[in-house]
Structures are given as C-alpha cells and as structure tokens.
C-alpha positions in Angstrom: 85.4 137.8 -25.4 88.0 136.1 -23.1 88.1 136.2 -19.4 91.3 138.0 -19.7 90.3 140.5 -22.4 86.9 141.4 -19.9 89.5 142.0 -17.2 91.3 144.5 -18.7 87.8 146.4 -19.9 86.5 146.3 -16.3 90.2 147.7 -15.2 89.7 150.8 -17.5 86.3 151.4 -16.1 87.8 151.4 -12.9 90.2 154.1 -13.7 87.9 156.0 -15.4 85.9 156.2 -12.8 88.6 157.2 -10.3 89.5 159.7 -13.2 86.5 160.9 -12.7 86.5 161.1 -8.7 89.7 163.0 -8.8 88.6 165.5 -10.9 85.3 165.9 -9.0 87.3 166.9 -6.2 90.0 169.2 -7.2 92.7 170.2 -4.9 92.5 173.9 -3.8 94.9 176.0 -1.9 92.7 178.6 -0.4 91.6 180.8 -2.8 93.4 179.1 -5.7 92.0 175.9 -7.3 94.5 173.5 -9.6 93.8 170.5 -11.8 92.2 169.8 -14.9 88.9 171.8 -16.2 86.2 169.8 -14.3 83.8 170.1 -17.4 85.9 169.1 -20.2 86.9 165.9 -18.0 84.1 165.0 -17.0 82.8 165.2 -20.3 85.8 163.1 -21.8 85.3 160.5 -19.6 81.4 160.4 -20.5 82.0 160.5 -23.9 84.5 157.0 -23.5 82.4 155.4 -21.3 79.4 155.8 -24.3 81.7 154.4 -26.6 82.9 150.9 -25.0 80.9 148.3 -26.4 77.7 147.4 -24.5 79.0 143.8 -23.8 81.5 145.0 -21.9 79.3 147.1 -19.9 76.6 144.0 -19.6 80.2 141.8 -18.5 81.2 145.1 -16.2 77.6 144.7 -14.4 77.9 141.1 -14.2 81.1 141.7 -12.7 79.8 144.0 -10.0 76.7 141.7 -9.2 79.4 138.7 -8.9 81.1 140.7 -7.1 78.0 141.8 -4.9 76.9 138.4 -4.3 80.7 137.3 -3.3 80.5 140.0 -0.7 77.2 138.9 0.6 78.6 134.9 0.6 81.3 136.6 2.8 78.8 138.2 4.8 76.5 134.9 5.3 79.8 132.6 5.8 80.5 135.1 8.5 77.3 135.6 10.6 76.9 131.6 9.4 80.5 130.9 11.1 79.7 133.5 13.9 76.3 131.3 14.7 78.2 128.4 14.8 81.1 129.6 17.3 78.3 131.0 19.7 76.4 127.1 18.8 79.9 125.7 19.9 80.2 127.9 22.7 76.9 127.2 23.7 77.1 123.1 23.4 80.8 123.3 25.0 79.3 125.1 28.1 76.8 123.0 28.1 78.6 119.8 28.0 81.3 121.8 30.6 78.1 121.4 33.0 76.9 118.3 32.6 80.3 116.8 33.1 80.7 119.1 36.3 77.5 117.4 37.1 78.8 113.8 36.3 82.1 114.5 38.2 80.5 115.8 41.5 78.1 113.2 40.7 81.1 110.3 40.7 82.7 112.5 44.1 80.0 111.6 45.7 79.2 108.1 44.8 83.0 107.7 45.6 82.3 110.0 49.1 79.6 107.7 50.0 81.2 104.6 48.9 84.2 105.3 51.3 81.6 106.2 54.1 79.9 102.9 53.4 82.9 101.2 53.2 84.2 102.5 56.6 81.0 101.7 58.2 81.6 98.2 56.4 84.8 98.8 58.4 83.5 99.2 62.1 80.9 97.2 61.6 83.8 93.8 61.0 85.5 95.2 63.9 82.3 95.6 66.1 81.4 92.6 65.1 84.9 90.9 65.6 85.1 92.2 68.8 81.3 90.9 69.7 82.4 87.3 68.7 86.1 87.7 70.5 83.8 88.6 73.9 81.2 86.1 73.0 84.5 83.5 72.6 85.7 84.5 76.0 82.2 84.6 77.9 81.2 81.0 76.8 85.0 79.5 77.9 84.2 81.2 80.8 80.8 79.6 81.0 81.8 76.5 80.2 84.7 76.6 83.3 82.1 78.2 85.1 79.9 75.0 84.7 82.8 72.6 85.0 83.6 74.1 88.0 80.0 74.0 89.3 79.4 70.5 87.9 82.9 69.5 89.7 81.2 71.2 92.7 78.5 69.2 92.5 80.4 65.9 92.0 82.4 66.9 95.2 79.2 67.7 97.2 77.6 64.2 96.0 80.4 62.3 96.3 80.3 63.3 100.0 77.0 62.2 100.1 77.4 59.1 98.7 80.8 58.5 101.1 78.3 59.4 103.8 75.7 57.2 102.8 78.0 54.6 101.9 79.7 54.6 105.2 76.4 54.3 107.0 75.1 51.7 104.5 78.6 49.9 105.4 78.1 50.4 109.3 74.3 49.2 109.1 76.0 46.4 107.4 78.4 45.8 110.1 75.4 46.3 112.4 73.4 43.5 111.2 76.4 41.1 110.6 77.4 41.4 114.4 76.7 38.1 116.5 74.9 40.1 118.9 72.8 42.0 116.7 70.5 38.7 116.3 69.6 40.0 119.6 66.6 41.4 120.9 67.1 44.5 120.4 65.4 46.4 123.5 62.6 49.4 122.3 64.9 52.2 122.5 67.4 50.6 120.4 64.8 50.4 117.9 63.1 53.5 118.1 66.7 55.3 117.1 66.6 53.0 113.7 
C-alpha cells in the first residue's frame, strides 16, 4: 500500500467520523428534530468502518500516533524555543549589566584621569611659578650681594686710601731733613 493510497483511507475515516458527529447531533427546531435516523447511521457507518481492511486501520493509528508525536515535537520545540528566548533574555540582560558596569567603570577611569591630569596641570604651573620666583629671588640675591660686595669694596677701599695716605705721610715724615731730629717726648708719645 502506497503513501498516497493510505492518504485517501485515513481521509474517509475522517469523514466518516465527522459523518458520524453530525448525525450525533441533529439539528432541532424546538419541538421538531430533522436529519437522518440516528440509529440506522450510526449503524452504517459502524458497519464500514468493520469492513476496511485492518492495515488501514493499523496505518490510520500510525497516522494518529505520528501525528501525536508531531504535535508533541511542536509542543517541546516551543517550550524548547520559549526556554531559550527567556536564556537570551536572561544572558542579554545580563551582559546589558556588565557592560553598564564596564562603561561607568571606563567614566570613571576617564573622570579620574582628567582630575589627575588637571592636578598634573597645577601642579606644572605651581611649580613653574615656584622656579619663575625662585629665578627672580636669586638675581635679586645675587645683585643684592654685588651690591653688598661693591659696598664692601667701597668701604675698604676707603680704608686702604686712608691707610695708604697715612702710610704715605709717615713716609713723608721720615724722609724730611728734620725728622733725623731728636724728636722731643711728646712728639713721640703721639706716634
């Protein structure tokens, strides 16, 4: 038996049964009922059903259990692809966080960066300024001391004019013709 012939059996079962189905529930119009007599359907239908070959109603039931366990496939690739959104939902959210956490992370490396690197800042200027003043102070130090040491020249070289004069007048003094002279006791007492 073909694929195509078992089709067409399972197909007649089919509307036998919905045969049957109709009949079962006959249309009524209050007190008055139509249709076929129930019985002699029902009984009809039974009666064909007992005749069709018992291959075809072993192929019909392997029909309806392939057709069962498609159903439940459908049913597991479902929940199975219903877990797996809600696993992708779940990872997605998860990595959602953890690259929140690595951007406020980076923010502030790159907040503290820029705080360090304006410190790095004011700390070239402070330090800038520190040498300028420290420039400034020792070229004043230095003219301070050239100043002082010119001072101190000055002041010396008076000295030594002074002393220089009187080593040139006690020169003078003893190259005088009358300083071979006895020089009288208050003369020397002065010397």
């Amino acid at each position: 038996m073909d694929a195509g012939t078992l089709g067409g059996f399972v197909d007649i079962l089919r509307l036998l049964e919905n045969l049957n189905d109709l009949v079962e529930k006959p249309k009524t119009f209050g007190p008055v009922t139509w249709g076929l007599n129930k019985d002699e359907i029902g009984m009809q239908i039974a009666k064909i059903k007992a005749s069709l070959p018992n291959e075809l109603k072993q192929a019909v039931q392997t029909v309806r259990e392939s057709e069962r366990i498609v159903d439940s496939a459908r049913e597991d690739a479902t929940m199975t692809l219903e877990a797996a959104k809600k696993e992708s939902e779940r990872v997605l959210s998860e990595a959602r966080k953890e690259a929140e956490k690595i951007v406020e992370h980076a923010r502030v490396q790159q907040e503290r960066m820029i705080h360090e690197s304006e410190i790095l800042k004011l700390a070239k200027a402070q330090s800038e300024e520190i040498r300028n003043s420290a420039d400034r102070e020792a070229v004043q130090m230095r003219r301070g001391a050239e100043t002082y040491a010119y001072d101190v020249l000055n002041q010396l070289e008076g000295v030594i004019t002074k002393v220089m004069n009187a080593v040139e007048r006690g020169k003078s003094e003893i190259d005088r013709p009358d300083a071979h002279a006895v020089v009288q006791p208050r003369e020397r007492a002065r010397v």
